[in-house]
N, C-alpha and C positions, 0 to 999 in steps of 0.2 A: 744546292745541296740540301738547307733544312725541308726544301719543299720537297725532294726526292725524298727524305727520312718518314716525313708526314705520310708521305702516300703507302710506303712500307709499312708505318706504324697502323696503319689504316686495314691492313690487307684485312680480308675475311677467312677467320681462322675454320680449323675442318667441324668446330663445334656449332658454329652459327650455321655451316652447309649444311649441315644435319637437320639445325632445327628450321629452315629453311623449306629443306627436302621434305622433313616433317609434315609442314604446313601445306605445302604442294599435292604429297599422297593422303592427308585428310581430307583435301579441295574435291579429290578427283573419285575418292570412295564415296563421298560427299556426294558429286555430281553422277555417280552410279547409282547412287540409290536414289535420288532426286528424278531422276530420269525413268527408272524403274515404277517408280510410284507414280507417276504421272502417267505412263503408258500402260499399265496395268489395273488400274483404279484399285478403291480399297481390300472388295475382296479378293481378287487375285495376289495383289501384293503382301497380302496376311500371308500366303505359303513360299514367296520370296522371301518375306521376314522369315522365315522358320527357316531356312539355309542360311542365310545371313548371321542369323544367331550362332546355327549352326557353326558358322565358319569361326564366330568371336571365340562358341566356346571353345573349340579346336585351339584357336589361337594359344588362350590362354593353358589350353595344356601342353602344346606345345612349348610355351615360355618360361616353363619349369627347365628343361632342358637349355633355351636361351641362356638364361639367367644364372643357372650354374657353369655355364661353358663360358660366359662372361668374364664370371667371378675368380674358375682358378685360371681363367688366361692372363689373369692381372698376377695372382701367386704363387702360379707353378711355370718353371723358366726349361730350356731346353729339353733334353730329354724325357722328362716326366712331363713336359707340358704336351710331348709329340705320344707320349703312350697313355696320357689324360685323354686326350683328342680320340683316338684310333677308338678306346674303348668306349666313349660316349657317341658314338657314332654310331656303332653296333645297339648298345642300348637304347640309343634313338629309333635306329632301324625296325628294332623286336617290336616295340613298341607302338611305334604305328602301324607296323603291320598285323599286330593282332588287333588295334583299336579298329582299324580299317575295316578286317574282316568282319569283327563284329556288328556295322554300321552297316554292310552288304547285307547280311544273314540274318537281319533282324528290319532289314526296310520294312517289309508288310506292318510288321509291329511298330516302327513309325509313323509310318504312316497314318495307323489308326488311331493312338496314340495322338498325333497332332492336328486330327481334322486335314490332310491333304491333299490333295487330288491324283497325286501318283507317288508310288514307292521305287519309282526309277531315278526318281532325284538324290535317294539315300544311296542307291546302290552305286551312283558316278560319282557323286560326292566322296564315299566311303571310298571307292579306289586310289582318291587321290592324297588319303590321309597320310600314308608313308612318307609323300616326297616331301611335305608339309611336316613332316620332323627333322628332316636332312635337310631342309631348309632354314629353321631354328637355331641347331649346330652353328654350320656354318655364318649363320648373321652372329652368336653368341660371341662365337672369336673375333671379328670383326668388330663387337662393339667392345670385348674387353682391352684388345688393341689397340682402342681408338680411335682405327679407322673407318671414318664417319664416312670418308668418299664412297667408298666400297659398301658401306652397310646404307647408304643412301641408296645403291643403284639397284639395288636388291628391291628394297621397297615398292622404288619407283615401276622396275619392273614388273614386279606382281599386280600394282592397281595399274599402270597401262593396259596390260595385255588383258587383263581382266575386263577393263572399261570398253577396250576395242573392240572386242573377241564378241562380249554380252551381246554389246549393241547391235553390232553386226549382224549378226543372227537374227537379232529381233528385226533390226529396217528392210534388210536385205532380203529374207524369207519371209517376212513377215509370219514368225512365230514364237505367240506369246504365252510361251511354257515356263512354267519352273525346273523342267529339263534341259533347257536353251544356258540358262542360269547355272547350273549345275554343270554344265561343259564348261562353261568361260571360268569358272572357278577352277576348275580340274585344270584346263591348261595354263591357267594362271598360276599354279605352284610351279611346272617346271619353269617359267619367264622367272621365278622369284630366286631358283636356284644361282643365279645370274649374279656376280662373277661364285663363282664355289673355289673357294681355297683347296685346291687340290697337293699343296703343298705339306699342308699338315697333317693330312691321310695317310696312315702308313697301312700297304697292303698286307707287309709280311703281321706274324701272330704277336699282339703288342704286349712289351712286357709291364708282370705287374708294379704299381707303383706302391707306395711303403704304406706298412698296415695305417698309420697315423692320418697318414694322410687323403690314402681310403676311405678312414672312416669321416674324415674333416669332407667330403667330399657329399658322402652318404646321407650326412646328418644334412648338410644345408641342402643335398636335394629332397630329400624330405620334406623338411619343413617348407618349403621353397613350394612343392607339389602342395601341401596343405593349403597355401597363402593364393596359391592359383586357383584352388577349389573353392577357396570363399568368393574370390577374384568371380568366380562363374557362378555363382550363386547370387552375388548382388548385382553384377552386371546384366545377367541374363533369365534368370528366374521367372522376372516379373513379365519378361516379352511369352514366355512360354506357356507360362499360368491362365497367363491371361487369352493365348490361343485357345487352352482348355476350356475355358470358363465360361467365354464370351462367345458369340456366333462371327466368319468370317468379317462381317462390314466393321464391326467392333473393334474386333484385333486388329487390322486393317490400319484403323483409326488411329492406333493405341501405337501401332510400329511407327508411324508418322512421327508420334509426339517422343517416341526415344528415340526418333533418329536425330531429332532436329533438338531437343532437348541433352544429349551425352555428348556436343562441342567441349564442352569444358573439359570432358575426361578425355577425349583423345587428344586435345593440348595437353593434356594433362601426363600423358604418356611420352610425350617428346621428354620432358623435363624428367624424368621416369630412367630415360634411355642412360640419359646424362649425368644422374646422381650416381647410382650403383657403383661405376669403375673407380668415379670419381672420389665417393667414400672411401670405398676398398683401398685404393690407391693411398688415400690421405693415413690411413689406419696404416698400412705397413710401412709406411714414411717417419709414424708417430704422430703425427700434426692432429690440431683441433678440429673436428667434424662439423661441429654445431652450425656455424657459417654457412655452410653449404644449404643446411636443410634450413634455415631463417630465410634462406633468398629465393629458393622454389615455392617454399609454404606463400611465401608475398607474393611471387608471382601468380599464383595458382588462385589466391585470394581474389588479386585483382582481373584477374580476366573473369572467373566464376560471379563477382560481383557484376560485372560491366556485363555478362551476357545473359544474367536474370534479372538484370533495373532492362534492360533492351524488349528480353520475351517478355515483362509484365508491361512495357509501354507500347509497344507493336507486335502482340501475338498475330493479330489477324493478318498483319501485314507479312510478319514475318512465313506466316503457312500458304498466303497465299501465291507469292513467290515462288517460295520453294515445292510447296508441293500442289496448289488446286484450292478452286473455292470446294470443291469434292471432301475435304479434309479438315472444315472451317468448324466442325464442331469442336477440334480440340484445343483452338484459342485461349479459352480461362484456362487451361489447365498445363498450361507449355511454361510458365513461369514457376510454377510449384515444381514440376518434372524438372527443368533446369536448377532448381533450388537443391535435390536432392541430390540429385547427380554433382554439383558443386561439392557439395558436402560430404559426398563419397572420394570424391577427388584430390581434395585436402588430407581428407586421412587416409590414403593412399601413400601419399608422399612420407608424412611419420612412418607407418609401417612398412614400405621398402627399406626406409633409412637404417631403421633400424634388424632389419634381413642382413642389410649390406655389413651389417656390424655384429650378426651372428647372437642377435638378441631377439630372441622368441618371443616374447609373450605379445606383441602388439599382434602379430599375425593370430594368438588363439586369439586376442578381442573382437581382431579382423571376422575369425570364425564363426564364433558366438551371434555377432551380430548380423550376420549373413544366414543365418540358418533364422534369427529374430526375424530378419526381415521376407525372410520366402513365407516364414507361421504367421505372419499379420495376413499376408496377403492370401492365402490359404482360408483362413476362416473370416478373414474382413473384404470381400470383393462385390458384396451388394450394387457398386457402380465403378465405372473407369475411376471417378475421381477418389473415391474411397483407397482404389488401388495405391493411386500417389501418394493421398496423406499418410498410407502406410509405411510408405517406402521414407519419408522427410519424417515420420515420428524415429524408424530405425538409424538415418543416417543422424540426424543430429543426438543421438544417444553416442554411436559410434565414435565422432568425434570429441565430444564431451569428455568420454574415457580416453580415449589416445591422449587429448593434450592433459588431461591430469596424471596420467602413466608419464608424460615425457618430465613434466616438472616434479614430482616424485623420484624420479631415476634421475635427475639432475641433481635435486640435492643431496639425495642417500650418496653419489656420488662425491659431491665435496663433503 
C-alpha cells in the first residue's frame, strides 16, 4: 500500500506535460529550421528567415489575444465568461482578417522591402493570418483553464504538420522555394486549430458584459497589445534590419546565429505559459505572488547561464552540428547572441509578472528599451558583430531597470 501511495504521489501532473510538450514542440521547430538551413544554404535560407520572423511576429500579435483570453478565463465564470468568449472571437476574427489582407495587398512592397525573391510567399502567408487568431483564442482558454493536455496538443499539432508538410515538399518534389515554406506554414494553422473548444462558442448574438468589466478587459488588452509590440521589436527587429542592411549570405548567416542563440527564450516561454494563470489565480485567492516569480527568475537564470558558458565553450561545435561548416563564421559571436537573448528572457519574466498583476509600468520599460534597442542597431550596424553588442548594451540596461523597478515597488509597498 505505501508503495502504491509513492507511485500516485509520483504521478506527472498536467503542468510538467506541458512543459514536457513544451520542450518536444521547441526540439521539432528546432529541427525545421535546422533542416531548412542546411538544405537551403545561407543565401536562400535569409528569405526563409524572413517568414519565419514573419510567423514569430504574427505570434506575438496574436498572444495579445491569447493572453487576455487567458486572463479573464481564470476571472470571469459562467455566463459572462461564455459572452467574454463569443466576443473575443469576433474581434479576433476582424482582426486577422484585416491583418491578413493587408499582408496580401502589400506583398510586392515586401517583398522589396526585404530583398526576397518572390512576393507569393507574403500573399499564402497572409491568407493564413485569420486561422492564426482563432487559433490564439482558443489555446487562451485552454491555458487559462489549465488545461495543459489540450493546449499541448494544439502546439504539438501545428509544429508536426508544419515539420511534415515543409519537408515533404522539399524531398519529395524536390522544391526549394520560400513558397514550399509558406504552404507548410498556412496548412500548419488549421493542424494547430486541433482540439477547438467548440463548446464555449456561442452562435447566437452575445450579450454585453458589464461596463466595469469591459473596461477591466479593455485596459489589459491594451497594454497586453503594447507589451507584444515591444515583445516584436526586440525579438525580431534585429533579424530584419539586418536583412536590410546586410547582402543575402550575411543575413543568411546572422538567422543561423538567432536561431541557435534565442534556446533560452523559448524555454523561456514555457515558464511564461505557466506563471500568468498562476499569478492571476494566486491574486484573486489573495495569496503571496512573489514566490512564484523568485522560482522562474532562478530557473531562467540557470538555464540562460548553462547555454552561454556552453556557446562560449563549443560555438564551433555547436554550428557545426547544427547547422554546417557553411555557417562557421558566426562561432565568436553565438556566445554574446545567447548573452543577450538570456538577458531579454529574464526580464521577460518580471514584466509578464507584473501584466499578470495589472501593473504597467514594467511593460512601458519593456517599450522604451525595445524601441533603444532597434535605434542602436539602426545607426550602429558597421559589422554582424557590432549588431550584437548592440543588442547585450540594450538588454542588460533593460534588466537593470526592471530589477530596480521590482525592489522599489517592493518596498513602497511595505
Amino acid at each position: 500500500m505505501q508503495a502504491l501511495s509513492i507511485l500516485k504521489s509520483k504521478k506527472i501532473t498536467p503542468e510538467q506535460i506541458f512543459m514536457l510538450s513544451v520542450l518536444a514542440v521547441n526540439g521539432g521547430n528546432y529541427l525545421y529550421n535546422l533542416i531548412l538551413g542546411r538544405v537551403l544554404g545561407p543565401a536562400q535560407f535569409a528569405d526563409a528567415a524572413v517568414l519565419i520572423t514573419f510567423l514569430l511576429v504574427l505570434s506575438f500579435v496574436a498572444m495579445t489575444f491569447q493572453l487576455v483570453t487567458a486572463k479573464f478565463s481564470v476571472v470571469f465564470e459562467n455566463e459572462t465568461f461564455k459572452n467574454f468568449i463569443s466576443k473575443i472571437y469576433k474581434n479576433a476574427t476582424i482582426v486577422g482578417l484585416t491583418l491578413g489582407a493587408l499582408i496580401v495587398v502589400f506583398a510586392n512592397q515586401l517583398q522589396a522591402l526585404f530583398n526576397t525573391s518572390t512576393s507569393s510567399m507574403f500573399t499564402i502567408f497572409g491568407i493564413g493570418v485569420p486561422l492564426y487568431f482563432l487559433m490564439s483564442v482558443n489555446r487562451g482558454v485552454f491555458q487559462g483553464k489549465k488545461e495543459f493536455k489540450y493546449l499541448s496538443i494544439t502546439y504539438q499539432a501545428e509544429m508536426l504538420s508544419r515539420l511534415v508538410i515543409t519537408l515533404a515538399l522539399i524531398f519529395l518534389f524536390n522544391i526549394q522555394s520560400s513558397i514550399v515554406i509558406a504552404i507548410g506554414i498556412l496548412i500548419s494553422f488549421g493542424f494547430g486549430l486541433v482540439p477547438f473548444e467548440f463548446k464555449n462558442v456561442s452562435i447566437k448574438k452575445s450579450i454585453a458584459i458589464e461596463t466595469s468589466q469591459s473596461k477591466q478587459v479593455r485596459s489589459f488588452f491594451i497594454i497586453t497589445a503594447f507589451y507584444e509590440f515591444t515583445q516584436i521589436i526586440i525579438n525580431n527587429s534585429d533579424i530584419l534590419l539586418v536583412k536590410h542592411y546586410f547582402d543575402a549570405y550575411e543575413a543568411g548567416l546572422y538567422a543561423s546565429l538567432a536561431l541557435i542563440g534565442r534556446i533560452v527564450y523559448f524555454v523561456a516561454w514555457m515558464f511564461v505559459m505557466l506563471l500568468l494563470p498562476t499569478v492571476v489565480q494566486l491574486k484573486k485567492e489573495g495569496k503571496e505572488t512573489a514566490p512564484i516569480l523568485f522560482k522562474y527568475v532562478a530557473y531562467i537564470a540557470a538555464i540562460a547561464t548553462a547555454i552561454v558558458i556552453g556557446c562560449a565553450l563549443f560555438p564551433e561545435t555547436a554550428i557545426t552540428i547544427l547547422f554546417g561548416d557553411s555557417y562557421l563564421a558566426m562561432a565568436p559571436l553565438l556566445w554574446k547572441y545567447a548573452l543577450a537573448t538570456g538577458l531579454f528572457a529574464i526580464s521577460n519574466i518580471f514584466a509578464y509578472y507584473y501584466l499578470s498583476l495589472d501593473q504597467f509600468v514594467p511593460v512601458v520599460i519593456s517599450g522604451i528599451f525595445g524601441m533603444l534597442q532597434m535605434g542602436l542597431v539602426i545607426f550602429f550596424h558597421d559589422s554582424l558583430e557590432q549588431v550584437v553588442h548592440m543588442q547585450i548594451v540594450a538588454m542588460v540596461s533593460l534588466l537593470v531597470v526592471q530589477i530596480f523597478f521590482f525592489v522599489f515597488n517592493t518596498k513602497r509597498k511595505k
